[in-house]
Structure formats: C-alpha cells, structure tokens
C-alpha positions in Angstrom: 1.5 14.6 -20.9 0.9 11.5 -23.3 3.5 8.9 -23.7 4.0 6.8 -26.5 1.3 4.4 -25.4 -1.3 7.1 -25.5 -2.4 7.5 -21.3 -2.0 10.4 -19.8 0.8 10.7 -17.6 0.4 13.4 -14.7 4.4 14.6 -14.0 5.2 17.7 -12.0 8.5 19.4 -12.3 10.9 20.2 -9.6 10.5 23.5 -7.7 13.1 24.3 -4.7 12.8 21.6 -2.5 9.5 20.7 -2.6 10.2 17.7 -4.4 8.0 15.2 -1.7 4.9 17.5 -3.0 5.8 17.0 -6.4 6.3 13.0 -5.8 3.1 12.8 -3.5 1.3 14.7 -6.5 2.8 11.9 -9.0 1.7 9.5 -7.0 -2.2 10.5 -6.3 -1.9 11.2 -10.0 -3.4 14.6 -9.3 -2.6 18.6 -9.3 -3.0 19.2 -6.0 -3.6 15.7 -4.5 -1.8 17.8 -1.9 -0.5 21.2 -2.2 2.5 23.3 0.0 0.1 24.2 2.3 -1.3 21.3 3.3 2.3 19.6 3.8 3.2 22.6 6.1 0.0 21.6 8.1 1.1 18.5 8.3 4.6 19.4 9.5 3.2 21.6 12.1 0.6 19.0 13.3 3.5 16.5 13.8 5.5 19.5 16.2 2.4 19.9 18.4 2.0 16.3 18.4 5.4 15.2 19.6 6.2 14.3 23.1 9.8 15.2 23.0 9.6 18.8 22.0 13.2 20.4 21.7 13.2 23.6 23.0 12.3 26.7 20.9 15.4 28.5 19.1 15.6 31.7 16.5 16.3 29.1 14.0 13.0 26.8 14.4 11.5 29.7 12.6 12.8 28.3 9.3 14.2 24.9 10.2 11.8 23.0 11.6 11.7 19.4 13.0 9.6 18.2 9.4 10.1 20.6 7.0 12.2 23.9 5.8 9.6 26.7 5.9 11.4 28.5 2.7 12.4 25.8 0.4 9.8 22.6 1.9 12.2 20.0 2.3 9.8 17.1 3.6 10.9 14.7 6.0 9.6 10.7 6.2 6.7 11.3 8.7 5.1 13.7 6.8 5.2 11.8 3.8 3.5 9.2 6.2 0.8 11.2 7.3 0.0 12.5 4.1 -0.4 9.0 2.9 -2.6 8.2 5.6 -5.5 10.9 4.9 -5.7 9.2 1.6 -6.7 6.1 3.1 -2.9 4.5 2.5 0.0 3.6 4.0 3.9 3.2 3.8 5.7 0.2 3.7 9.2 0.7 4.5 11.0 -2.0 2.6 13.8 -3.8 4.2 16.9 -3.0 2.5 18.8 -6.1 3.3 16.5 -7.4 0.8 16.5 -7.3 -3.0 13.9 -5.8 -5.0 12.7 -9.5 -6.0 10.9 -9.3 -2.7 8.6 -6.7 -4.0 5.0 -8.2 -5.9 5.7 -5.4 -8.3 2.4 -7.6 -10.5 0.4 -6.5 -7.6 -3.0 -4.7 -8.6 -2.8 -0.6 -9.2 -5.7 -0.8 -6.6 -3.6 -3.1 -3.8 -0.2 -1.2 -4.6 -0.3 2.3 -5.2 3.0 3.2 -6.2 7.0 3.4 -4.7 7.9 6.5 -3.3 12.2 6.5 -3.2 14.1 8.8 -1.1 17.4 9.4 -2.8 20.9 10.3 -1.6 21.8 13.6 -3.2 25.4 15.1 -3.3 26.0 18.3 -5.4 28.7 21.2 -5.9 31.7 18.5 -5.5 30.7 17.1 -2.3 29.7 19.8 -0.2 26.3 19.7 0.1 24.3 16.4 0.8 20.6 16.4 1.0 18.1 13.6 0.0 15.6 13.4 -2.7 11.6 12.4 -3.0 11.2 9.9 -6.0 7.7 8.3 -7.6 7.3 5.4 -9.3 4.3 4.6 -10.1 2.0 1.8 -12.4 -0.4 2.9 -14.7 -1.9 0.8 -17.2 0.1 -2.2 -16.5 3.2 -0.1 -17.0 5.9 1.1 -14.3 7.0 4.6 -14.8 9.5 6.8 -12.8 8.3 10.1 -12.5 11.3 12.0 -10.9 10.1 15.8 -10.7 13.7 16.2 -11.6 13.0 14.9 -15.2 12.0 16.5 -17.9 9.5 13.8 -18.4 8.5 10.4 -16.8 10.5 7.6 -18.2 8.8 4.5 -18.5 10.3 1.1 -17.7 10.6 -1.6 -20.6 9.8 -4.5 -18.6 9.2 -5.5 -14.8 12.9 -6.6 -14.8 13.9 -3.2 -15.6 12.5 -1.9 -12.8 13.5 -4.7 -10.0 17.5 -3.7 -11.7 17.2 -0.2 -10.9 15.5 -0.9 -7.3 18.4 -2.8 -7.0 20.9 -0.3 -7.9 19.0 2.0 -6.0 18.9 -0.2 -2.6 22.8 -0.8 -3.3 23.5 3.7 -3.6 21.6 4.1 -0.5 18.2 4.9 -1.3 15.4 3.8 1.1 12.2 2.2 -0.7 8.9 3.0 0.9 5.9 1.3 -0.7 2.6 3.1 -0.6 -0.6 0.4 -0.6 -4.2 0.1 0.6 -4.9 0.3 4.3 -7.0 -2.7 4.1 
C-alpha cells in the first residue's frame, strides 16, 4: 500500500490470532519475514528448551506453554526469539516511565520499530486476551500498523506518538522496543 507521502507501506491484516505474525511481518517490513510455521518452531523450541517442564496433559495438544496450535496466539518469548534470528533484540520498556524516555529520533538502522502488546476485552467483558501491535519508522515518519486496521495510520508528528504511548502505558499496554544487537 502507498500512503499519502508516496513509500510503500507493508501492512498485513488480521487473521485469527495470529496477530504477533502479522506485527513481526510489519515490523521486518516483509511477507514472510516470518511465517506460521516458523513461529510454531519457535514455540516448540522454547518447550524442549525449558527446564521446568509441566507435565504432559490432553490439553497441551492445543494449548501450549507459547502458543495456541489452532488460532497462534504468540506469547512474549517467542516474539523474543524471533527477534533474535534477525540479529535484534527487545527492549522491555519500564512502564513507570513515560514515553518521553524513549529516543523515538533514533536512526531506522539503531531502532527498529515498537512492538505493543495490548489489553483486549470483547463480548461485554467476558473474554480478555491481549493483542500484538507495530509501530514502526519509515522515512522519517512513525506509523502504527495494527493488523487490526484497515490500513496503517501514520502519526502527524513525534508528539503524537509519545501521547498515544502514553495513553497506551496508562491502559495497560506493555512497550517492547526492538533495536540492533550491537
């Protein structure tokens, strides 16, 4: 997609839950920077790799420890691992600060992009999940491209963006920050 400034903007929409591959994918700027598959390697990875295995139940077959194995579902460490075959890491911001601690005018080389992880509550309460965000520069100009958008919306001004993180921060939402792994 083009926005009004003429650069191409890679957005993918929301499908189930898989909304960590569609941020990831934002983020990389790429169709299939990482695909389902790939994430679900991940996920397993991280079971075989943890020393305090739960025992095994009926259920493990679709809820896992990292992921849902029908609808995705993504948890923090396997965002973190994905970030870290790309030669990244996370950030985890600390919440007690405001977003003014964040050198949003860092480079698009040093700073990849934000990765948010919402608090979701839909059908009057009852169900309560979380939700994979990307916000990402490109070409000097901050854009959130929530896969639950139609299209990415692009941020007036560097202000704009440290009022949202704000709002954000103050509803609950963790910040992660994806940069270099210099």
């Amino acid at each position: 997609m083009a926005d009004e400034r003429n650069h191409i903007i890679y957005h993918e929409k929301q499908k189930l839950q898989f909304c960590l591959l569609h941020a990831l994918n934002n983020l990389f700027h790429e169709k299939d920077a990482f695909t389902r598959k790939d994430l679900d390697e991940i996920a397993e990875k991280l079971v075989l790799e943890d020393p305090y295995k739960g025992n095994w139940t009926h259920l493990r077959v679709i809820f896992k420890p990292h992921h849902n194995s029908l609808t995705g579902n993504y948890e923090i460490n396997v965002l973190i691992a994905a970030v870290e075959r790309k030669g990244k890491k996370v950030i985890w911001h600390d919440r007690r600060n405001k977003a003014s601690s964040i050198n949003l005018d860092e480079s698009e080389s040093k700073l990849t992009g934000i990765v948010l992880n919402v608090p979701v509550t839909r059908y009057g309460g009852i169900w309560k999940s979380r939700h994979w965000v990307c916000l990402k520069k490109i070409n000097g100009v901050w854009y959130n491209l929530d896969s639950d958008f139609e299209s990415p919306y692009s941020f007036k001004s560097v202000e704009e963006l440290r009022g949202f993180l704000d709002a954000a921060i103050n509803g609950g939402t963790e910040i992660l920050l994806v940069k270099d792994d210099e």
